[in-house]
C-alpha positions in Angstrom: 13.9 7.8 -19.9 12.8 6.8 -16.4 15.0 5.4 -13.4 12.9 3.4 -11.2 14.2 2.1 -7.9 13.4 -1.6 -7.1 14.4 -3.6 -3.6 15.5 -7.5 -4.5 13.6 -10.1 -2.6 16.0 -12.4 -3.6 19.8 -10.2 -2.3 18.1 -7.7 -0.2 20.0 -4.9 -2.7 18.5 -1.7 -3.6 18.7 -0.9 -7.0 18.2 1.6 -9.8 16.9 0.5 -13.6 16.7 2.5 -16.4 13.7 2.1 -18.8 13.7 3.0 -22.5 10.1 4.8 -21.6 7.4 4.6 -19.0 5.5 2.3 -21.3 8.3 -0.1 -21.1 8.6 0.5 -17.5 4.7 -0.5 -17.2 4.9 -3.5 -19.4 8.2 -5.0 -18.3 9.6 -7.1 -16.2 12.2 -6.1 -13.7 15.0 -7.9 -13.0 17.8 -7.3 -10.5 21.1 -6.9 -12.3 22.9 -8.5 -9.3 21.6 -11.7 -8.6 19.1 -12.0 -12.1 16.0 -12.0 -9.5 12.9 -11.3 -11.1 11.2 -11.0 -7.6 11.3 -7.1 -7.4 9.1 -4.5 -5.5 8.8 -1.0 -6.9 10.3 1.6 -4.6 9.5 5.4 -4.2 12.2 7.2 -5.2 14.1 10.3 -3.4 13.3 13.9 -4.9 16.1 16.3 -5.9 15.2 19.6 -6.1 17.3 22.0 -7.7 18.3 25.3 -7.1 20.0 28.3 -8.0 22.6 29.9 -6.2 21.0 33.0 -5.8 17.9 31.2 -3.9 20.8 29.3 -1.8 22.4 32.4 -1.0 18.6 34.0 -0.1 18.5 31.8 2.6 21.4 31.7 4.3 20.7 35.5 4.2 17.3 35.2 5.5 17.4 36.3 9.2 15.5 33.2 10.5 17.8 30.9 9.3 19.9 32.4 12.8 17.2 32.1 15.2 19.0 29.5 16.7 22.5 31.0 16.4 24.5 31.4 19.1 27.5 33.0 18.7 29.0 32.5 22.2 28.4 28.4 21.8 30.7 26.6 19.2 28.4 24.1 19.3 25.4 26.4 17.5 28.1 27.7 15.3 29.2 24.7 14.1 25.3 23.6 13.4 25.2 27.0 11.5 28.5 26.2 9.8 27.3 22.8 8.8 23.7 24.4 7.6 25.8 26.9 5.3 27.8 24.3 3.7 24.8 22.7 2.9 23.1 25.6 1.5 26.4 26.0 -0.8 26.2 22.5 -1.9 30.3 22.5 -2.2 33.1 20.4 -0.1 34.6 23.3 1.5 37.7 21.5 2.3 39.5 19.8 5.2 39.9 22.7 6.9 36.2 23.5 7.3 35.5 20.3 8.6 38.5 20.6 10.8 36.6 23.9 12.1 33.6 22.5 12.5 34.6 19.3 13.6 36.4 21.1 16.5 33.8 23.6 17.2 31.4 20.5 17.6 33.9 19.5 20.2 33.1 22.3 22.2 36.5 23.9 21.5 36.4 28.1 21.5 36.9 29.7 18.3 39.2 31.8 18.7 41.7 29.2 20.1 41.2 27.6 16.8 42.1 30.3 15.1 45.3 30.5 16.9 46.4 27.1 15.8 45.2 27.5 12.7 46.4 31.1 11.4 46.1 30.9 7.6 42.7 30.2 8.0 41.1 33.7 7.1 43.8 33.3 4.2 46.9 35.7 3.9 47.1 38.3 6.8 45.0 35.9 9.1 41.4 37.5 10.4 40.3 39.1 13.4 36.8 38.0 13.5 37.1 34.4 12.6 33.6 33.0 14.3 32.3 35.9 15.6 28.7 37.7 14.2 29.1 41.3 14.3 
């Protein structure tokens, strides 16, 4: 069963339609489920592409994923931190984007860590931030 995006000439709304099959798609008339418009124009829809974890996890490992890492910037680690998170495709929590949002800020790592000291989880960490 298709989903075809449409944008309403009538309400200016995008908006998403699900058709029994793509004959029924081709044949039929669309019509916008907000305002009953009938005046639609067929959209090209975003791709997904899915992926397992072990090719997520292949690429944060891959070694040019860090050519622009930095690890004496916040700045670049928090654009690597941001890329990971990505690449994991899970909310890390508030406290990552407490991190990140603070590393963005310019704000040294290790001063973060400081204020933050369950971080690493129980016992704290030593190398929070920091590429060996």
């Amino acid at each position: 069963m298709p989903i075809y995006e449409y944008q309403c000439h009538q309400c200016q709304r995008r908006v998403s339609l699900l058709w029994r099959t793509m004959s029924a798609a081709a044949a039929g008339q669309p019509v916008c489920p907000r305002c009953g418009s009938t005046h639609l124009s067929r959209l090209i829809s975003k791709v997904a592409l899915l992926r397992s974890e072990e090719s997520r996890l292949d690429n944060l490992a891959d070694p040019s994923s860090m050519g622009d890492l930095d690890e004496n910037d916040p700045k670049s680690l928090a654009r690597w931190m941001r890329k990971m998170s990505g690449e994991m495709g899970e909310d890390l929590g508030d406290e990552f984007r407490e991190v990140v949002n603070r590393l963005e800020a310019g704000e040294d790592p290790e001063e973060i860590e400081k204020t933050m000291p369950d971080l690493a989880g129980p016992g704290g960490g030593d190398d929070f931030g920091v590429m060996d």
